[in-house]
N, C-alpha and C positions, 0 to 999 in steps of 0.2 A: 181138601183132606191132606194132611201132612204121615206120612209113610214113613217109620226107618226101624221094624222090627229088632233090626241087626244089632242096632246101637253101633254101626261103622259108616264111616264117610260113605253117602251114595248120592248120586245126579241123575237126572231123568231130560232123555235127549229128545225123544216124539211119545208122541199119542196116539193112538188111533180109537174110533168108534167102533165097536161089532155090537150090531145091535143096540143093547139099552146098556152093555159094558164098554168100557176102557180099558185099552191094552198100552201099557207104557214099556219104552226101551232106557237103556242108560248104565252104569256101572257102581258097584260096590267095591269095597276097598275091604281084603281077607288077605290076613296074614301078612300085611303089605305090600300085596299084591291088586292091583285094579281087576274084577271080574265082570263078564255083563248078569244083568239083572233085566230080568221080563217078570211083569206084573199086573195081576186081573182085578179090577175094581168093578163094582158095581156103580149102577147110576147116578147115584147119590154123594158116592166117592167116599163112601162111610163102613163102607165093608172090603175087605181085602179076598178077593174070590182066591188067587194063588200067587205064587210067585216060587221061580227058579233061578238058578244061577248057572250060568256056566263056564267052569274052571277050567282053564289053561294056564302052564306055565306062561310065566310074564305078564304082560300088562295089556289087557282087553279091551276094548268101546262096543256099543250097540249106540250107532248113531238114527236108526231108519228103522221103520216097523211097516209093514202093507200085507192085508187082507193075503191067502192065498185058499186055496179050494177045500182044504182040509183045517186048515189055523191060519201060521203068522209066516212071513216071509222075514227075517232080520237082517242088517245090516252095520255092519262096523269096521276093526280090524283086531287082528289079533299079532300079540310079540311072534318074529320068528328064534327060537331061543338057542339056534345056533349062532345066527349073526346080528339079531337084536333090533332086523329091520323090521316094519310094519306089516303087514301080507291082510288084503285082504279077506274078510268071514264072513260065509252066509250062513246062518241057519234056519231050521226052520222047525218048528213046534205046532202041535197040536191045539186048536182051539180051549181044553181042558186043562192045556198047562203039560199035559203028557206028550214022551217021545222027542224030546228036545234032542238034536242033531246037528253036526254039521253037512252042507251039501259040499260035493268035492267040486268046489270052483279053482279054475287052475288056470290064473294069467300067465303070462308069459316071458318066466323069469322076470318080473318085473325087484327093484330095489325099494325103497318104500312106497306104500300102498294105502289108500281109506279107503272107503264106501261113506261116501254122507248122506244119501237119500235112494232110497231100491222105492221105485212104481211101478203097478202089475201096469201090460200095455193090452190093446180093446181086442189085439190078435193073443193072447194067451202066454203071452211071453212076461218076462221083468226087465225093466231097465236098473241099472245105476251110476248114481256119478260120486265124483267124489276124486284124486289125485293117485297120480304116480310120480317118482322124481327118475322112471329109467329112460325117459327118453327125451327126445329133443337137446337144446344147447345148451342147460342145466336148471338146474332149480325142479321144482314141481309144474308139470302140467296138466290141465283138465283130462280126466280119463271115462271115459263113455261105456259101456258095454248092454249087450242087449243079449240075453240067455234065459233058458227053460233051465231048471234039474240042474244038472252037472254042463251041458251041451252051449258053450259061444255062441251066440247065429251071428254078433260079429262087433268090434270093439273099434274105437278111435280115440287119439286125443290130438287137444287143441293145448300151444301152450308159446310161452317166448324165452328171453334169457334169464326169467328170475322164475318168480314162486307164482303159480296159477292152479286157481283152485275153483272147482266147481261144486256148489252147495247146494243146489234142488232144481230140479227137472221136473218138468209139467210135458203130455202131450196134447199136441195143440190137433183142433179137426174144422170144420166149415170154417170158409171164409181166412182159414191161413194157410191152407194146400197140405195137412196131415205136417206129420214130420214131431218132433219137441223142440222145447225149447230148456236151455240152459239157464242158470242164472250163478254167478259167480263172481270171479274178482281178477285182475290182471295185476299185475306189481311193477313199479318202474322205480327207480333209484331210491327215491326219497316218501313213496308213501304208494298205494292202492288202488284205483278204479274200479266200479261195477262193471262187469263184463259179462253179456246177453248175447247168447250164440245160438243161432235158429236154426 
């Protein structure tokens, strides 16, 4: 099924299953501005159950979508439109398409910011990963966080002197001793490596 009611630029970042529907993340382009867009299909992928938008100043992403107890847990980043850096955004939405929100996540003073992948973890908590560029000896490095609601239980990053970036996290259980794993990229002068941190 092909999607684009708006008639405006739009991209679709994940999927997820609920049930016998599809919940898709990703952005729309209003006013010339990038927005995230969340969207409910049916099975078939031939009916469009809903879809919302949600508007902030500047330039938005919805990179990550995961199941949560009442709807959708999201992931992206959103413009900060005082100084134009990245800040990461969680929201979260109602199975129905209703009550779309933001949760008040608040890293710590960080300078640019993603979320590329939010997963619920088996103790009731969310992970995410995805970059920051405020620490370490420059560039972007991997940035880790594990939180309920509004509440940290507790964050890290991995990173070197250039651009490092973490793009999806799995948790591992029997036979790998718990814990996640990372899967991302490390940067050195002249090109990239995959980079897998357990």
């Amino acid at each position: 099924g092909i999607w684009n009611e708006y008639n405006d630029d739009t991209k679709s970042y994940d999927i997820i299953q609920d049930g016998d529907d599809f919940v898709v993340v990703g952005s729309i382009v209003l006013n010339n501005e990038k927005d995230i867009l969340i969207s409910k299909y049916n099975n078939s992928l031939n009916t469009l159950l809903w879809d919302t938008v949600w508007t902030n100043p500047g330039n938005d992403e919805a990179y990550s979508i995961e199941i949560d107890n009442n709807g959708y847990i999201i992931a992206g980043y959103k413009t900060n439109i005082i100084n134009g850096d990245k800040d990461i955004v969680i929201l979260n939405i109602q199975s129905n398409g209703e009550n779309l929100e933001e949760i008040n996540f608040i890293s710590n003073g960080m300078q640019d910011e993603v979320a590329n992948k939010v997963i619920s973890t088996s103790d009731d908590y969310f992970i995410l990963v995805g970059y920051t560029s405020s620490f370490g000896s420059g560039g972007k490095d991997i940035y880790v966080v594990k939180f309920r609601d509004s509440l940290i239980e507790w964050e890290y990053t991995y990173g070197c002197e250039l651009d490092d970036i973490g793009n999806d996290i799995k948790e591992t259980f029997e036979g790998s001793n718990g814990g996640f794993i990372i899967g991302g990229k490390i940067s050195n002068d002249s090109n990239s490596d995959a980079w897998l941190i357990k």
